[in-house]
N, C-alpha and C positions, 0 to 999 in steps of 0.2 A: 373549308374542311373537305379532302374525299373522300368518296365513297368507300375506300376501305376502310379509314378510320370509323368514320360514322356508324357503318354495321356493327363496328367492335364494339363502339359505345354502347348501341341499341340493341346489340345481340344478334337481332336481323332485320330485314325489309319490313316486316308483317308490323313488331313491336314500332318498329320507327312511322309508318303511319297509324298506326297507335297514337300515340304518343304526338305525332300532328295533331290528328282529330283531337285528340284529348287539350288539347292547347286550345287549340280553334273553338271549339265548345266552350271553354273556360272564359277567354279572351270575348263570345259573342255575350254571355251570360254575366256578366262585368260591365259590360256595355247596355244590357238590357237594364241591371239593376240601377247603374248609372241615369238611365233615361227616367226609369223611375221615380227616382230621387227627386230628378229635377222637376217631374211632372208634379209631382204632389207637392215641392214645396210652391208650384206657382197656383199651385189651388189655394195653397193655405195664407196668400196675401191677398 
């Protein structure tokens, strides 16, 4: 994709790392909960 289109999508620079971070945050906190899961279910045998 370029970067003209991509602005258009995201309106501008600011919103489009926005919307990085906002993934990136999501995508780490997915993975945390994930870890979790697995920790506890190895407690619970």
């Amino acid at each position: 994709m370029d970067a003209k289109r991509a602005r258009g999508l995201c309106g501008s620079w600011a919103s489009l790392d926005e919307d990085t971070a906002l993934i990136r945050d999501a995508a780490a906190l997915t993975a945390l909960s994930r870890r979790r899961g697995r920790v506890e279910a190895a407690a619970e045998e």
